[in-house]
N, C-alpha and C positions, 0 to 999 in steps of 0.2 A: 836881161833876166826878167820872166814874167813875174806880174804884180802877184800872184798868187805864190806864187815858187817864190819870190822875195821874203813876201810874209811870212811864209812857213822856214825858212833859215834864221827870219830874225829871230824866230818866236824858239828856235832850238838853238839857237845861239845865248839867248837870254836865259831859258833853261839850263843849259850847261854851266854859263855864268850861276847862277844861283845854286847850282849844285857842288858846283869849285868853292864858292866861298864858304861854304860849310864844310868841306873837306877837305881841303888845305888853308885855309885863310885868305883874307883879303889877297896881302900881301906876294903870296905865294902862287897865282893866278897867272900863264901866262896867256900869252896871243895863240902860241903855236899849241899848248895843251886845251886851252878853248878851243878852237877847230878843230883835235882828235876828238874831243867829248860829243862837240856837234856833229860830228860826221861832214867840214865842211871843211876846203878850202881855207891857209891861214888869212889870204890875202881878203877873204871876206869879211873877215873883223872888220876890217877899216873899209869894205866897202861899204857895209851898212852902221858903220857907228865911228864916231869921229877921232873915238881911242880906245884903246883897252881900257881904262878907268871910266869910261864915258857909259860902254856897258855894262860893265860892274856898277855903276852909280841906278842906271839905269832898271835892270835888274836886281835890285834892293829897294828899287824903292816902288817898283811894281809890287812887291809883297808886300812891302807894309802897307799899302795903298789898300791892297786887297785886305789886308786883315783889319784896319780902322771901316771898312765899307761894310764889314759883314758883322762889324760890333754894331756900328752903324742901327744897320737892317735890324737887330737884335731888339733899340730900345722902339721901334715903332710902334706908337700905340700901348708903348706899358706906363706904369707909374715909375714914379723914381724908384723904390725898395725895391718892387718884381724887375725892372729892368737889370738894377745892378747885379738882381741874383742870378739873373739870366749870363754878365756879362763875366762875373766871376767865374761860373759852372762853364764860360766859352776858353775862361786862361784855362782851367785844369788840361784843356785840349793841350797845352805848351807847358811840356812836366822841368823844361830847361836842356834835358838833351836831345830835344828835339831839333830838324833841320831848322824851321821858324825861327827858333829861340837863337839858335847859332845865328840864323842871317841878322838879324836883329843885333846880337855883341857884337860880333864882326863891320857891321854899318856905323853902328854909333862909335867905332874905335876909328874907323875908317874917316868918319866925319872930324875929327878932332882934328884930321890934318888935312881934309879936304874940304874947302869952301862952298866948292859948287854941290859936293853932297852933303855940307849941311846946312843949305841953303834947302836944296827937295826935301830933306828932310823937314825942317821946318815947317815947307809947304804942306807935308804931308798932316803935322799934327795942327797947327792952323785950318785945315779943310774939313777935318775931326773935331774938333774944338768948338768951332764955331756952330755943326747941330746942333753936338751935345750940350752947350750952353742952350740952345732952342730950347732944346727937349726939356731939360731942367729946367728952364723959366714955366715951360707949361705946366711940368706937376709942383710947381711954387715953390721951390728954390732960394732965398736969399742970394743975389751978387752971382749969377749963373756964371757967369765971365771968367769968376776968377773961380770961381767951385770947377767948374770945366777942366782949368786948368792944372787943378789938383788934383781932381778925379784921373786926367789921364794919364798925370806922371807918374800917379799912384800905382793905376795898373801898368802901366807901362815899367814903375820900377820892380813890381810884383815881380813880373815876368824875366825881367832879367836877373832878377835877384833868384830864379828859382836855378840858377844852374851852381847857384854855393849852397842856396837851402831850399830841397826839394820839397819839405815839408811847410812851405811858406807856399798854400794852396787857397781856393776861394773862401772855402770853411773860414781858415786860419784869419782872414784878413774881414773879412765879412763886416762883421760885427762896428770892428773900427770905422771902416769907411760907408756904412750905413748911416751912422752918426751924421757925415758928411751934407746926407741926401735926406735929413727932414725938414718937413718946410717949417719955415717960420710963421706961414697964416696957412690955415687950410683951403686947399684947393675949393673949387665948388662945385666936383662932383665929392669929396670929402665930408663935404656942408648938407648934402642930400641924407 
C-alpha cells in the first residue's frame, strides 16, 4: 500500500473511530462497523493499528491533543485575566452535547479501565500543563505549578460538567477562577 493511500485510510479510519465513540460509546465500537464507517477493509484495522482499542486510544487522544494545542495558541502573548477570558469564551464552543464534549466522557470513562489510555491521557494534560505554568509564571502568578494544575482541571471539569449543567458556561465560572489568576507581585509591565 502506497505511503500516501496508507495515510489517508489511517486518517479515515481514526475519523470514524472518533465519530463511533460519540455515537455509540466507547464500548460499543466494533472492528467490522469501523471499516463500514471508513469505507475500508476490516482487516485494515489491524493492519495499521495494533488493535481496535489501540485506535480508539489513539483517536481520543488526537482530540484532546488538538483542543489543549489551540487553548494553548489562545494564551500567547496575553495576560493572565485577557487570557483566561479568552479561554472560557473557547469552552462555550463545548455546550456538553457536543461531539468533543462526548469524546472527552467517553475517554475519561474509558481510561478508568484502561492503563495505556490513561497513561496518553496524562501525557496529554502534562504537555498542557507544563506552558500554562510558563505562561502563568510570566504574568506573575504564585506557585504556577500547581495554579496550572488547577486551572486545567477546572476547565476541564467545567466542560465535562456541562453535559448535567448546561448552564455552567464561561460567564458562570469566570469570576471564581479569575481569583485564581492574580498575581501576588505585579508584573513589570504592570509597574509601568
Amino acid at each position: 500500500m502506497g505511503t500516501e493511500r496508507s495515510r489517508q485510510v489511517r486518517e479515515r479510519l481514526l475519523a470514524a473511530a472518533g465519530e463511533l465513540i460519540v455515537e455509540r460509546g466507547w464500548s460499543a465500537v466494533s472492528t467490522r462497523v469501523l471499516a463500514e464507517r471508513a469505507g475500508v477493509g476490516a482487516g485494515l484495522v489491524h493492519y495499521h493499528f495494533p488493535s481496535l482499542n489501540a485506535l480508539l486510544n489513539e483517536a481520543s487522544l488526537g482530540v484532546m491533543a488538538s483542543v489543549a494545542e489551540q487553548t494553548l495558541a489562545q494564551l500567547e502573548g496575553t495576560a493572565p485575566q485577557e487570557g483566561l477570558d479568552l479561554v472560557l469564551a473557547a469552552l462555550d464552543a463545548y455546550p456538553g452535547d457536543d461531539p468533543t464534549s462526548t469524546l472527552f466522557v467517553e475517554a475519561y470513562l474509558a481510561a478508568g479501565r484502561d492503563a495505556e489510555l490513561r497513561r496518553g491521557i496524562t501525557d496529554v494534560l502534562e504537555r498542557f500543563r507544563g506552558p500554562l505554568a510558563d505562561w502563568l509564571r510570566a504574568g506573575g502568578i504564585d506557585d504556577p505549578e500547581s495554579t496550572a494544575r488547577v486551572l486545567a482541571s477546572a476547565v476541564d471539569g467545567v466542560m465535562l460538567h456541562r453535559t448535567l449543567d448546561p448552564g455552567l458556561d464561561g460567564a458562570a465560572v469566570a469570576s471564581v477562577l479569575r481569583r485564581l489568576l492574580t498575581p501576588a507581585h505585579p508584573t513589570a509591565k504592570e509597574r509601568e
